[in-house]
PDB file of N, CA, C and O in Angstrom:
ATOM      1  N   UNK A   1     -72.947 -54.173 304.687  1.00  0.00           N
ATOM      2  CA  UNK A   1     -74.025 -55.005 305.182  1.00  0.00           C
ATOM      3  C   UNK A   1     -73.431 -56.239 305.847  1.00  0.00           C
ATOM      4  O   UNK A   1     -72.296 -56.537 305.473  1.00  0.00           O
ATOM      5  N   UNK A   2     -73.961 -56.951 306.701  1.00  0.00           N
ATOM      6  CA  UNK A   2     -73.370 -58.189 307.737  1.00  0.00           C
ATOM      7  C   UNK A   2     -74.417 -59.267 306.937  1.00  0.00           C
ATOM      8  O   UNK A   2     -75.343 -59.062 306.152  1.00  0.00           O
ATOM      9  N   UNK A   3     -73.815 -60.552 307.525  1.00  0.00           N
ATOM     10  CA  UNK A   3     -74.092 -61.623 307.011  1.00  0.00           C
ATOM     11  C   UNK A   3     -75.906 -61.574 307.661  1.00  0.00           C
ATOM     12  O   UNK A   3     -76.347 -61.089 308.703  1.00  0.00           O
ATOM     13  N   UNK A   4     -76.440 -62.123 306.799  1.00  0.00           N
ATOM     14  CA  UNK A   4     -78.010 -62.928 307.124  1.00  0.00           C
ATOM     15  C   UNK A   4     -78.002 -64.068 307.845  1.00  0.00           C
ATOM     16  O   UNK A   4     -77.064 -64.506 308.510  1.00  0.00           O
ATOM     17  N   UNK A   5     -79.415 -64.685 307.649  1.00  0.00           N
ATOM     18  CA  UNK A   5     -79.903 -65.374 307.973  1.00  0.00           C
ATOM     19  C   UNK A   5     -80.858 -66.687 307.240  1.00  0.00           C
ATOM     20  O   UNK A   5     -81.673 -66.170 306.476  1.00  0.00           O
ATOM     21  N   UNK A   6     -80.952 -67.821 307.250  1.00  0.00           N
ATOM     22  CA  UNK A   6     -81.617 -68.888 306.725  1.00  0.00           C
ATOM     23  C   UNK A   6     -82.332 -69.472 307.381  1.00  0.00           C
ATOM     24  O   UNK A   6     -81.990 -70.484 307.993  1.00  0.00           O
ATOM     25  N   UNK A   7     -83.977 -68.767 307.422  1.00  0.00           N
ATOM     26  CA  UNK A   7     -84.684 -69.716 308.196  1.00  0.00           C
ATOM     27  C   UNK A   7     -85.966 -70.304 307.638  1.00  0.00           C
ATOM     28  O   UNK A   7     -86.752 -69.780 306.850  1.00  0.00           O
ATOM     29  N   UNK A   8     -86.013 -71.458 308.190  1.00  0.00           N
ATOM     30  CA  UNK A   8     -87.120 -72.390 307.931  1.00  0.00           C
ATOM     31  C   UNK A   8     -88.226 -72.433 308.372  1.00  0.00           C
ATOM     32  O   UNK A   8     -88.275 -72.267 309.591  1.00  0.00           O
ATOM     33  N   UNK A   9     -89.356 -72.625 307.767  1.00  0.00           N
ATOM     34  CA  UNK A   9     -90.571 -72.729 308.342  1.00  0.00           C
ATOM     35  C   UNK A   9     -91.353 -73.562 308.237  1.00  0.00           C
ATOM     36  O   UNK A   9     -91.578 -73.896 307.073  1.00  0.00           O
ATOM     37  N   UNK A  10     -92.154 -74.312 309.368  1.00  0.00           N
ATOM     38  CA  UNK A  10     -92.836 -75.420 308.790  1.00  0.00           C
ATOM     39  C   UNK A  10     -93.593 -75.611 309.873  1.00  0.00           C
ATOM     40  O   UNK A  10     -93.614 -74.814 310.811  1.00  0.00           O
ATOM     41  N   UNK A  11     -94.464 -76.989 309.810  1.00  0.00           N
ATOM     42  CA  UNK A  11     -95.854 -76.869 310.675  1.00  0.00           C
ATOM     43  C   UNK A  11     -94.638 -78.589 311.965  1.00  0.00           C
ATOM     44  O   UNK A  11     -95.012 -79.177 312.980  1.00  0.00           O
ATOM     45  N   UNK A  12     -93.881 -78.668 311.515  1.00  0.00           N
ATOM     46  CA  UNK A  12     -92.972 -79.532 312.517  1.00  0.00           C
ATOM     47  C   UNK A  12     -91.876 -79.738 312.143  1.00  0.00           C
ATOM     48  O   UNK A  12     -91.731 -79.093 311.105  1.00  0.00           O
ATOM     49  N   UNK A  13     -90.605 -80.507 312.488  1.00  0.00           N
ATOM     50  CA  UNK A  13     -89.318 -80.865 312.131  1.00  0.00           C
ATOM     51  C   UNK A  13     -89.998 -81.649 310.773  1.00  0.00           C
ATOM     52  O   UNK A  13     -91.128 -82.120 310.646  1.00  0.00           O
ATOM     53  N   UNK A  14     -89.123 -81.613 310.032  1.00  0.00           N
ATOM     54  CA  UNK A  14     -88.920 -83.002 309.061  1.00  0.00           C
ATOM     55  C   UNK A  14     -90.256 -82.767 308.207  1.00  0.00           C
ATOM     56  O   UNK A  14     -90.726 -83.656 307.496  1.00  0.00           O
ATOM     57  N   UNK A  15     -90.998 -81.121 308.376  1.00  0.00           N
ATOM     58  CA  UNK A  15     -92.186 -81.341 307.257  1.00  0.00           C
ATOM     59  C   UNK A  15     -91.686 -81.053 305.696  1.00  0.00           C
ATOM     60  O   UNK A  15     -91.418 -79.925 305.283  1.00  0.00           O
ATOM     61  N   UNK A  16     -91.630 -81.896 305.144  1.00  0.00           N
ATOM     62  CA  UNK A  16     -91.580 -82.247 303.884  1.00  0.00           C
ATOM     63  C   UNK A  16     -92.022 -80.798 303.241  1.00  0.00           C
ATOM     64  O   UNK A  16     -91.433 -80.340 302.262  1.00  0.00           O
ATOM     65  N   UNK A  17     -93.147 -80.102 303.904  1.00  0.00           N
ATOM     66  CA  UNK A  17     -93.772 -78.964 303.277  1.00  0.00           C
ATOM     67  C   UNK A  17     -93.097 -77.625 303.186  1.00  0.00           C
ATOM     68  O   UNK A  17     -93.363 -76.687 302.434  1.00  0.00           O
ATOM     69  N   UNK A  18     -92.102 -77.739 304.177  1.00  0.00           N
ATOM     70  CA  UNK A  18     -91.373 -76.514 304.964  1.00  0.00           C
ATOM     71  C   UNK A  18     -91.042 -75.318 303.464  1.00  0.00           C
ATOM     72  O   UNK A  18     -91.243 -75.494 302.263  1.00  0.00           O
ATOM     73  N   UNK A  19     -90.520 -74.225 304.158  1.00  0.00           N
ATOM     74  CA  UNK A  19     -90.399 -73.212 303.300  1.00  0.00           C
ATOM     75  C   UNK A  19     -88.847 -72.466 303.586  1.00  0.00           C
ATOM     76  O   UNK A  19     -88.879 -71.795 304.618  1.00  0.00           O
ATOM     77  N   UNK A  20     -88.006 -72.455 303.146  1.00  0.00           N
ATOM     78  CA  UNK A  20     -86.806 -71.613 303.407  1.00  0.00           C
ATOM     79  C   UNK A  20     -86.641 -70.181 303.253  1.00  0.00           C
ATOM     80  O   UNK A  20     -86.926 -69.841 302.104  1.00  0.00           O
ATOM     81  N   UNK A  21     -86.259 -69.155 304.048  1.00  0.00           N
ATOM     82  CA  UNK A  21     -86.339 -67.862 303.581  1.00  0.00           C
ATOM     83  C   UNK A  21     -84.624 -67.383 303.804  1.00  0.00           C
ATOM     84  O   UNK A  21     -84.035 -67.641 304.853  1.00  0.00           O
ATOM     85  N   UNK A  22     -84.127 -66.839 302.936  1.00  0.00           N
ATOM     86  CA  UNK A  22     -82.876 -65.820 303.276  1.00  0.00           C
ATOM     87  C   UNK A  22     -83.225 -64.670 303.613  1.00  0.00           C
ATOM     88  O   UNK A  22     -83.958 -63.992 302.892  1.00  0.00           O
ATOM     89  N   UNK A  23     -82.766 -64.257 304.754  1.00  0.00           N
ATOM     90  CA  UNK A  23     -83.725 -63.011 305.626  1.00  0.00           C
ATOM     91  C   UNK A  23     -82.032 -62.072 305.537  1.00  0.00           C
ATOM     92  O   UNK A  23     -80.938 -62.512 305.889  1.00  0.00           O
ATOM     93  N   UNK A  24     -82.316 -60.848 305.010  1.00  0.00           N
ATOM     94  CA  UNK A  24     -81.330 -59.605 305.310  1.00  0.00           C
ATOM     95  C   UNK A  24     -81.330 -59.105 306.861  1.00  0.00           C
ATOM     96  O   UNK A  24     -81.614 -57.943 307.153  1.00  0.00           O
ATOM     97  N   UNK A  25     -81.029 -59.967 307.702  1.00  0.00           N
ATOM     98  CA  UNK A  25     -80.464 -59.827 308.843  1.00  0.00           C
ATOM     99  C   UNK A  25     -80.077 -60.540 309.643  1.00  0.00           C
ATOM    100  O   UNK A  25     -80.633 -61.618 309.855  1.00  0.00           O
ATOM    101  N   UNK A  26     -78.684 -60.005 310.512  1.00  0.00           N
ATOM    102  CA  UNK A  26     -77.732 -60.548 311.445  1.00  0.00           C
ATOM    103  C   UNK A  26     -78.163 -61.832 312.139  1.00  0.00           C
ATOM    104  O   UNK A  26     -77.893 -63.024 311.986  1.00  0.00           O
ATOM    105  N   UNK A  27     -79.099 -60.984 313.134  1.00  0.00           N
ATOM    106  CA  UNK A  27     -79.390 -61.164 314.114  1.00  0.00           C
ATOM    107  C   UNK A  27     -80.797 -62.528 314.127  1.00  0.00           C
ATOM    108  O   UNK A  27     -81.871 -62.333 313.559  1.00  0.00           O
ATOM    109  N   UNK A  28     -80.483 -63.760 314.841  1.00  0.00           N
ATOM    110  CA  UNK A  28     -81.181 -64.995 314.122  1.00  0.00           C
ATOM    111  C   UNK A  28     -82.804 -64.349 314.844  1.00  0.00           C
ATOM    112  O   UNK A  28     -83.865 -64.588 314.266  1.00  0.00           O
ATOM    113  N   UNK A  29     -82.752 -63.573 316.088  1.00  0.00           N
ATOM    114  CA  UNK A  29     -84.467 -63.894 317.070  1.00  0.00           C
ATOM    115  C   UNK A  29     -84.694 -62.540 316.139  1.00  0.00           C
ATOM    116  O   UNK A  29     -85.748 -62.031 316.522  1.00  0.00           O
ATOM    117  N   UNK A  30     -84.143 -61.803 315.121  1.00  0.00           N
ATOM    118  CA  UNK A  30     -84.759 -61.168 314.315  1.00  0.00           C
ATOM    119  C   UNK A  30     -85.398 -61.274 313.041  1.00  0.00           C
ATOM    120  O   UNK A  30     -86.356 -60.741 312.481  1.00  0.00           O
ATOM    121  N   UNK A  31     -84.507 -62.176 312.764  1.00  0.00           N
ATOM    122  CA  UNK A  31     -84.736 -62.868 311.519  1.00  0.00           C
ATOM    123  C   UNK A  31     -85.821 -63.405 311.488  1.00  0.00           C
ATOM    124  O   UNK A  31     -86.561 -63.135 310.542  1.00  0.00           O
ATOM    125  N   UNK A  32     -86.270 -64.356 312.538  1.00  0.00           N
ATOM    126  CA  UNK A  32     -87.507 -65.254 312.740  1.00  0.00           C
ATOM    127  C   UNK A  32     -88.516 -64.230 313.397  1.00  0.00           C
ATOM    128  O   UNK A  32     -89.720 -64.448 313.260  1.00  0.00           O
ATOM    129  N   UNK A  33     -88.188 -63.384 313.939  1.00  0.00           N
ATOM    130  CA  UNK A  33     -89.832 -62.321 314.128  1.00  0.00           C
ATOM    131  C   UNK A  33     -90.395 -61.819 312.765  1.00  0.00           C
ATOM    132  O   UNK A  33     -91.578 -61.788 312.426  1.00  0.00           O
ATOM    133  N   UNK A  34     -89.255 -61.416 312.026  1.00  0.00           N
ATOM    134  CA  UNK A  34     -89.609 -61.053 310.412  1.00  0.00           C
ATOM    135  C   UNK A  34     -90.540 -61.621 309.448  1.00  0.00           C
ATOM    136  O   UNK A  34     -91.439 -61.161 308.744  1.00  0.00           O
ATOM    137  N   UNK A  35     -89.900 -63.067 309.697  1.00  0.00           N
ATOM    138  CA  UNK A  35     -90.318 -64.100 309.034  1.00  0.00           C
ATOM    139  C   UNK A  35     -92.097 -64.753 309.658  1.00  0.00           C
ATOM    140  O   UNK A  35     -93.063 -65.253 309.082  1.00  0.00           O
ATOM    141  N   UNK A  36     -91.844 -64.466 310.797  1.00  0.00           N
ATOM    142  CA  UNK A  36     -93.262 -65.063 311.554  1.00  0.00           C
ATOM    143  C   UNK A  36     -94.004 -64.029 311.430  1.00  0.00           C
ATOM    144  O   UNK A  36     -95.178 -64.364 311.276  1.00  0.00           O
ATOM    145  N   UNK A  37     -93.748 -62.240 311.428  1.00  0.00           N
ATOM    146  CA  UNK A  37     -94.983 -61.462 311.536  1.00  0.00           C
ATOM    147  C   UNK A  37     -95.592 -61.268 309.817  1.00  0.00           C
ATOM    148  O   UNK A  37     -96.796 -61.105 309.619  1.00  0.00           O
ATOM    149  N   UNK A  38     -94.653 -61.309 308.741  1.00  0.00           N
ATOM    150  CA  UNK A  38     -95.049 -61.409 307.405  1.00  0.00           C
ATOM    151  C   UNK A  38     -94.982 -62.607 306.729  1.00  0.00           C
ATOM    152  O   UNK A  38     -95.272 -62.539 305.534  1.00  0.00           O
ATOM    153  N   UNK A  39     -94.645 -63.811 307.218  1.00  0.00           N
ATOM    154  CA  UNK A  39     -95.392 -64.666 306.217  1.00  0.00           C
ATOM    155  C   UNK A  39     -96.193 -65.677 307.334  1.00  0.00           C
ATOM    156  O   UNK A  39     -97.148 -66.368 306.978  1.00  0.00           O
ATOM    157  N   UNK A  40     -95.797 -65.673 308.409  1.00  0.00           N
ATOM    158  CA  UNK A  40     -95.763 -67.310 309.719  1.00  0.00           C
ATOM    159  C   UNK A  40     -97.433 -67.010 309.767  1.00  0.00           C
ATOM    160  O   UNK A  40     -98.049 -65.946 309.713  1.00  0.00           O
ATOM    161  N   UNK A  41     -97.982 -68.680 309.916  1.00  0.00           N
ATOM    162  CA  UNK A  41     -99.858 -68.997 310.037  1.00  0.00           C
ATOM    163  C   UNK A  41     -99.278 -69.297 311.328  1.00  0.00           C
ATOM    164  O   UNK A  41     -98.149 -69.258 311.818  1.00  0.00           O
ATOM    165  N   UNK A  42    -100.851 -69.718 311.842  1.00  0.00           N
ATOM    166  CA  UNK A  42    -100.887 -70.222 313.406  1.00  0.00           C
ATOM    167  C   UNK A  42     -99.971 -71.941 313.401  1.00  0.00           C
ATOM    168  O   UNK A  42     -99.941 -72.766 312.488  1.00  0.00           O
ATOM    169  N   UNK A  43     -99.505 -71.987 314.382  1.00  0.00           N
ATOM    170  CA  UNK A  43     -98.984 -73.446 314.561  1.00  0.00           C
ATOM    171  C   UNK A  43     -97.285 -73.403 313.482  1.00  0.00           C
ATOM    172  O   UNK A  43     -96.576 -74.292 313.953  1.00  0.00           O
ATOM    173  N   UNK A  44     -96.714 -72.860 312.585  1.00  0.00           N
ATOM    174  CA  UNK A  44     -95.742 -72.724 312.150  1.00  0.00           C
ATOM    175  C   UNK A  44     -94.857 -73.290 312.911  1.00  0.00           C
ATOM    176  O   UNK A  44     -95.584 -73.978 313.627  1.00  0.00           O
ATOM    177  N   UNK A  45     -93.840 -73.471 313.240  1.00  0.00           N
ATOM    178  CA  UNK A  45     -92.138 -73.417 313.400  1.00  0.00           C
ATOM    179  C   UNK A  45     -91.630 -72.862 312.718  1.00  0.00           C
ATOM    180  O   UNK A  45     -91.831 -72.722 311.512  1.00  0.00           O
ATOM    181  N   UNK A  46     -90.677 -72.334 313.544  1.00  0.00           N
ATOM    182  CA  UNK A  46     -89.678 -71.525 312.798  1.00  0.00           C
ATOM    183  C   UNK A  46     -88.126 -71.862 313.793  1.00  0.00           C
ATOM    184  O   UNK A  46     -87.833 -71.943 314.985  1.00  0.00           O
ATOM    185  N   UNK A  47     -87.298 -72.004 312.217  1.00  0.00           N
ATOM    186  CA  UNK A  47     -85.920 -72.767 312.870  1.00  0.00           C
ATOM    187  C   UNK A  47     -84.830 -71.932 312.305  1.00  0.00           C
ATOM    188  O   UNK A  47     -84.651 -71.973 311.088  1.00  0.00           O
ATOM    189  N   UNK A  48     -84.050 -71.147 313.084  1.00  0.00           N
ATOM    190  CA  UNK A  48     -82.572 -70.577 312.273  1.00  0.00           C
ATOM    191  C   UNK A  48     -81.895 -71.781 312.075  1.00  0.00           C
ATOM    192  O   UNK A  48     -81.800 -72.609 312.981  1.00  0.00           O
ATOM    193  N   UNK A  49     -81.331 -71.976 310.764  1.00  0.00           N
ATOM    194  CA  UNK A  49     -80.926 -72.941 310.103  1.00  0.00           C
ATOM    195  C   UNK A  49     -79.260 -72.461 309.970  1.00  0.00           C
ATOM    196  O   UNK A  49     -78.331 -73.245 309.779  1.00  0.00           O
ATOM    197  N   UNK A  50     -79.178 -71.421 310.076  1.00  0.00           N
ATOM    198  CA  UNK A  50     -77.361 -70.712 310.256  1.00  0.00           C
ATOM    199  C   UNK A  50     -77.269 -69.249 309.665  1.00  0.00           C
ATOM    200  O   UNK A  50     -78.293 -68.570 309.602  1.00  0.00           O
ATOM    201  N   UNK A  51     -76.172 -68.804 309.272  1.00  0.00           N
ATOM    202  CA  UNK A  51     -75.859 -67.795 308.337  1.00  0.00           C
ATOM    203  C   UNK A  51     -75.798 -67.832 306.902  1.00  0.00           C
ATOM    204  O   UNK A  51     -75.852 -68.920 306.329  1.00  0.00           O
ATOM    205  N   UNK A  52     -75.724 -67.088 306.460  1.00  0.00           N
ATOM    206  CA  UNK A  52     -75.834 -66.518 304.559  1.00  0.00           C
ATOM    207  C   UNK A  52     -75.120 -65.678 304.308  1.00  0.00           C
ATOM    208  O   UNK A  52     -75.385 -64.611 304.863  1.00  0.00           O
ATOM    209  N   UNK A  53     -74.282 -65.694 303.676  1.00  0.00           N
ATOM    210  CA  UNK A  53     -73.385 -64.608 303.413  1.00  0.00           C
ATOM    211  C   UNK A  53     -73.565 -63.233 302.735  1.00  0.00           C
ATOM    212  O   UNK A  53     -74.592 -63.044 302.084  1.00  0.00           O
ATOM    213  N   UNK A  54     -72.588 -62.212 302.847  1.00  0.00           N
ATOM    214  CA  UNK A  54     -73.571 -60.889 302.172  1.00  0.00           C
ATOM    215  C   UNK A  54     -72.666 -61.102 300.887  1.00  0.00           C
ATOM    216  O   UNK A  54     -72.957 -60.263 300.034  1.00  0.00           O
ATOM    217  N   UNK A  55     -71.782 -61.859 300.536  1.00  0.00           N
ATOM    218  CA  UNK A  55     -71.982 -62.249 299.212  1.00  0.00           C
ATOM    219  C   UNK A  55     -73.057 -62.361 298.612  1.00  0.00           C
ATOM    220  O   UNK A  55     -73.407 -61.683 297.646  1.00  0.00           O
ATOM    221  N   UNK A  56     -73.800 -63.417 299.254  1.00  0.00           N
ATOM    222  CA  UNK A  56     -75.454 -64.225 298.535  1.00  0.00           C
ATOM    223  C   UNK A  56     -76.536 -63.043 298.753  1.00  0.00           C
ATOM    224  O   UNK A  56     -77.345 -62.831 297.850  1.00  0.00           O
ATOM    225  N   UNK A  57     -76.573 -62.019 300.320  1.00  0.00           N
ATOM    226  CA  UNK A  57     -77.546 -60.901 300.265  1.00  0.00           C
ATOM    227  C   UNK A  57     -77.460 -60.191 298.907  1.00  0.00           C
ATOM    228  O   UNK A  57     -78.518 -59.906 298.346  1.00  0.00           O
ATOM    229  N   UNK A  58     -76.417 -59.916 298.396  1.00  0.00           N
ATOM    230  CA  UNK A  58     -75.866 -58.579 297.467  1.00  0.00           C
ATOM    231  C   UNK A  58     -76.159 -59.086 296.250  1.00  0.00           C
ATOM    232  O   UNK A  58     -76.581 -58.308 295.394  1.00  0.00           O
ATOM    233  N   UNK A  59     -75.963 -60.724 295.887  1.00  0.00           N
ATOM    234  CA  UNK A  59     -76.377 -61.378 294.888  1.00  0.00           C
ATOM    235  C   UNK A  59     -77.719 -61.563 294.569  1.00  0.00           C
ATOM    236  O   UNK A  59     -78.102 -61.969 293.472  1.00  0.00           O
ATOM    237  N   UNK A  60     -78.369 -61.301 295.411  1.00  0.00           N
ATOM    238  CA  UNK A  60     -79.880 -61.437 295.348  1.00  0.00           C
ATOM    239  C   UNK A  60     -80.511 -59.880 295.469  1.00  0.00           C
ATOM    240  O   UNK A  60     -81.729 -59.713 295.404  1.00  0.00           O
ATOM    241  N   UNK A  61     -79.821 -59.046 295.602  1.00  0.00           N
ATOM    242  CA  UNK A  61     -80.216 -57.389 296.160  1.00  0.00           C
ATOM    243  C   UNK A  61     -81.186 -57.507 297.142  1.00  0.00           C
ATOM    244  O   UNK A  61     -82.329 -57.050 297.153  1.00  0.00           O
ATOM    245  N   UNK A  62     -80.611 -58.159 297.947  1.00  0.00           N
ATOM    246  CA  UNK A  62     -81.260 -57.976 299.579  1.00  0.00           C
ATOM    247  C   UNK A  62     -80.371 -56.743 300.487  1.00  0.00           C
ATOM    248  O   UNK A  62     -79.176 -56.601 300.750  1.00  0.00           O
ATOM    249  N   UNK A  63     -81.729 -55.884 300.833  1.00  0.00           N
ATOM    250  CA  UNK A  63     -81.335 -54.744 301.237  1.00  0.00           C
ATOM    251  C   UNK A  63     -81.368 -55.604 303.164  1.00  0.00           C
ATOM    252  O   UNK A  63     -81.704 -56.776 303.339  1.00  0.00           O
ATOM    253  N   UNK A  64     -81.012 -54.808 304.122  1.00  0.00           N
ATOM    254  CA  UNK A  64     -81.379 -55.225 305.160  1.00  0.00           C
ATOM    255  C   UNK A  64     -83.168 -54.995 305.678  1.00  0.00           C
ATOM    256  O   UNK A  64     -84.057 -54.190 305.401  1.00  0.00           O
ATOM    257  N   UNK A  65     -83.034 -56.176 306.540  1.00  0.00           N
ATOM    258  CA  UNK A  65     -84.564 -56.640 305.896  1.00  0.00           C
ATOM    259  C   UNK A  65     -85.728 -56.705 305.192  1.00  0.00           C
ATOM    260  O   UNK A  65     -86.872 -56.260 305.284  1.00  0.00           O
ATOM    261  N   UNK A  66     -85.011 -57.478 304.372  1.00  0.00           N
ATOM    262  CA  UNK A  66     -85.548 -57.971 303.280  1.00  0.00           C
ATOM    263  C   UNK A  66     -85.327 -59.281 302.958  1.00  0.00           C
ATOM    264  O   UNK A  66     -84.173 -59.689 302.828  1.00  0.00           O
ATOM    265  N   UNK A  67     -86.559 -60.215 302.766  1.00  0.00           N
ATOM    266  CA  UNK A  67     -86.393 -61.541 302.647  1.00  0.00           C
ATOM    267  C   UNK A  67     -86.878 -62.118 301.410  1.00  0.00           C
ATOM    268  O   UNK A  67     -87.314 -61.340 300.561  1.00  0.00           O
ATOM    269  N   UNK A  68     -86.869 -63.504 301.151  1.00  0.00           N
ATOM    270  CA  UNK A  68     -86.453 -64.022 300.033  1.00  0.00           C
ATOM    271  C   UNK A  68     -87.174 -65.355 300.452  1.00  0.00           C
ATOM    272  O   UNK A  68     -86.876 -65.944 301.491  1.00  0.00           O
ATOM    273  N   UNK A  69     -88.200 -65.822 299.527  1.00  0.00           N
ATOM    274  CA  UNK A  69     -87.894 -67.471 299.490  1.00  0.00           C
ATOM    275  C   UNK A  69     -86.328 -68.374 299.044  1.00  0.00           C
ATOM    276  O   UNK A  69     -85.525 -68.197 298.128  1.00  0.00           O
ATOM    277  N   UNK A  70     -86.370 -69.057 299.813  1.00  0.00           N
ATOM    278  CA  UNK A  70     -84.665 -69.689 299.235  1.00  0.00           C
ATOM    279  C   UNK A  70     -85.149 -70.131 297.826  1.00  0.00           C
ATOM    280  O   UNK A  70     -84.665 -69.573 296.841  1.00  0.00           O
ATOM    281  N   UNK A  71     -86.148 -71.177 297.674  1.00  0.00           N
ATOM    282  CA  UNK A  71     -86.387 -71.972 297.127  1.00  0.00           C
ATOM    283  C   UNK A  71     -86.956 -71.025 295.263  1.00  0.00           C
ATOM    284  O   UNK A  71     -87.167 -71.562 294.176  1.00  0.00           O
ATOM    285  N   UNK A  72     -87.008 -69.862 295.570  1.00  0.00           N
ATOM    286  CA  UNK A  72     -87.611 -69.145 294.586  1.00  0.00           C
ATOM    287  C   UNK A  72     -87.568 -67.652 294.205  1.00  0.00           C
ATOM    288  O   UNK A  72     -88.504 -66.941 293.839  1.00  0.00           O
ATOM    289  N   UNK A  73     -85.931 -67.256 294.419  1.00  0.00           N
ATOM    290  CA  UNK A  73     -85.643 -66.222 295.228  1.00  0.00           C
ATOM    291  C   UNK A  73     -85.787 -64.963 293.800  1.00  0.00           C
ATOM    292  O   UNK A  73     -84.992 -64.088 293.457  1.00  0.00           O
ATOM    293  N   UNK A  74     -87.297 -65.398 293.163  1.00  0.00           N
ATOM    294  CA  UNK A  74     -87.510 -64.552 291.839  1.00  0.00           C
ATOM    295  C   UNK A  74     -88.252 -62.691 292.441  1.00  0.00           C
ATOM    296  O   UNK A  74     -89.016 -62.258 291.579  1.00  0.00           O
ATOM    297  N   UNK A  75     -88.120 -61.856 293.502  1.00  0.00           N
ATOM    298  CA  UNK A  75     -88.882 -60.989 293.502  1.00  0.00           C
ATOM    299  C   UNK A  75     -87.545 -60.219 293.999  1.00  0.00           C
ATOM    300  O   UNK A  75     -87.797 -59.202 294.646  1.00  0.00           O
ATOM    301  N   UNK A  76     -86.169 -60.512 293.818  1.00  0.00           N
ATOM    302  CA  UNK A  76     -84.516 -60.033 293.834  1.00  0.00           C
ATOM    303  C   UNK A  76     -85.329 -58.415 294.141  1.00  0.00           C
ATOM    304  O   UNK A  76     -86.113 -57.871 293.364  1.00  0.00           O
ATOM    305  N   UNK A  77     -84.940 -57.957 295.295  1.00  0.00           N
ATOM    306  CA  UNK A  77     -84.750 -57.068 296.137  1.00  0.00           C
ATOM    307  C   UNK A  77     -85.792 -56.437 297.088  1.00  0.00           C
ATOM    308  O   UNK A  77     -85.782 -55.356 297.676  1.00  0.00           O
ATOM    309  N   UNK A  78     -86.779 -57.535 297.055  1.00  0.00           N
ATOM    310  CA  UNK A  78     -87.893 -57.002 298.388  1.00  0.00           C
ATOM    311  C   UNK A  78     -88.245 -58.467 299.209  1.00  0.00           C
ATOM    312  O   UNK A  78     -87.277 -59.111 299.616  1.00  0.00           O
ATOM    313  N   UNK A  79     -89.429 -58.921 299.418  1.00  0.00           N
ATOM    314  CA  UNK A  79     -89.788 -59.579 300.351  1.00  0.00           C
ATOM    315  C   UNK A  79     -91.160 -60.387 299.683  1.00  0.00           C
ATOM    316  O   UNK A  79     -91.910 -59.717 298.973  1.00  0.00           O
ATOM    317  N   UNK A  80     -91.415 -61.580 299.882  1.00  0.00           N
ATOM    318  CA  UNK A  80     -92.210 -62.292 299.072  1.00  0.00           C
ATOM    319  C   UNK A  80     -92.923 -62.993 299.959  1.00  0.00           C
ATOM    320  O   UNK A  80     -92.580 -64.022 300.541  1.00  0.00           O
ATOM    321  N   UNK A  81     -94.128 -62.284 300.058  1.00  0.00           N
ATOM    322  CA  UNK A  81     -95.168 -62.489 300.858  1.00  0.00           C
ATOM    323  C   UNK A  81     -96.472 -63.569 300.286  1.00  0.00           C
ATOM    324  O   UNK A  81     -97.675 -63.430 300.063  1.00  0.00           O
ATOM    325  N   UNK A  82     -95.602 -64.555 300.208  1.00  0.00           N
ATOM    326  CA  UNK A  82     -96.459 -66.150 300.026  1.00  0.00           C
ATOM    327  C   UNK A  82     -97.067 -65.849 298.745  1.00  0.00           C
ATOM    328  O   UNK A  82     -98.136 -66.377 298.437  1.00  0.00           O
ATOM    329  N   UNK A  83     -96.390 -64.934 297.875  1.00  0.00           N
ATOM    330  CA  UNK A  83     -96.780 -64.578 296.124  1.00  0.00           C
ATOM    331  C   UNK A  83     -96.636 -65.969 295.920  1.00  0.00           C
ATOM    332  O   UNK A  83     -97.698 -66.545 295.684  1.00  0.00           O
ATOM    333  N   UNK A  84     -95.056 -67.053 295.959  1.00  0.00           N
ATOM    334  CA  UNK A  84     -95.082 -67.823 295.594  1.00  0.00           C
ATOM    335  C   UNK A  84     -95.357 -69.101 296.015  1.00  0.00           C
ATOM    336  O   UNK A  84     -94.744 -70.130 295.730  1.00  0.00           O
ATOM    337  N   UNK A  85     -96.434 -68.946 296.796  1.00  0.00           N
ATOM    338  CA  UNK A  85     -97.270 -70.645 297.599  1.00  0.00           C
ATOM    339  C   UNK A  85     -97.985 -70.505 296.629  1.00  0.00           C
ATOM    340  O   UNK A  85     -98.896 -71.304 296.412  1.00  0.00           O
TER     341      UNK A  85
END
């Protein structure tokens, strides 16, 4: 598996509210379609924030795509569809 992705989501820069996801894939304009068609509302941002290592994918049993709240990364090997907002 290749390194991920860390992206952010929020309604502007600097929202206090924002949400982090570790996304099981490479590729960043994939990562953020992922992220915007299963969790992103209207008006969102979405920011690739860098890479994640497949150390941290494999540690979390992130298959390729498959994402993760950073902040709450309790549903270890699928995708967490605003269970935890």
């Amino acid at each position: 598996m290749e390194r991920g992705r860390f992206i952010r989501v929020g309604k502007y820069r600097g929202d206090p509210n924002a949400v982090a996801y570790i996304v099981a894939l490479a590729d960043p304009a994939m990562a953020i379609n992922l992220i915007r068609t299963k969790v992103g509302s209207p008006g969102d941002e979405f920011e690739d924030l860098g890479r994640v290592s497949h150390d941290l994918l494999k540690a979390l049993h992130l298959l390729p795509g498959d994402f993760t709240r950073a902040d709450n990364p309790s549903n270890l090997g699928g995708f967490d569809d605003k269970a935890a907002n």
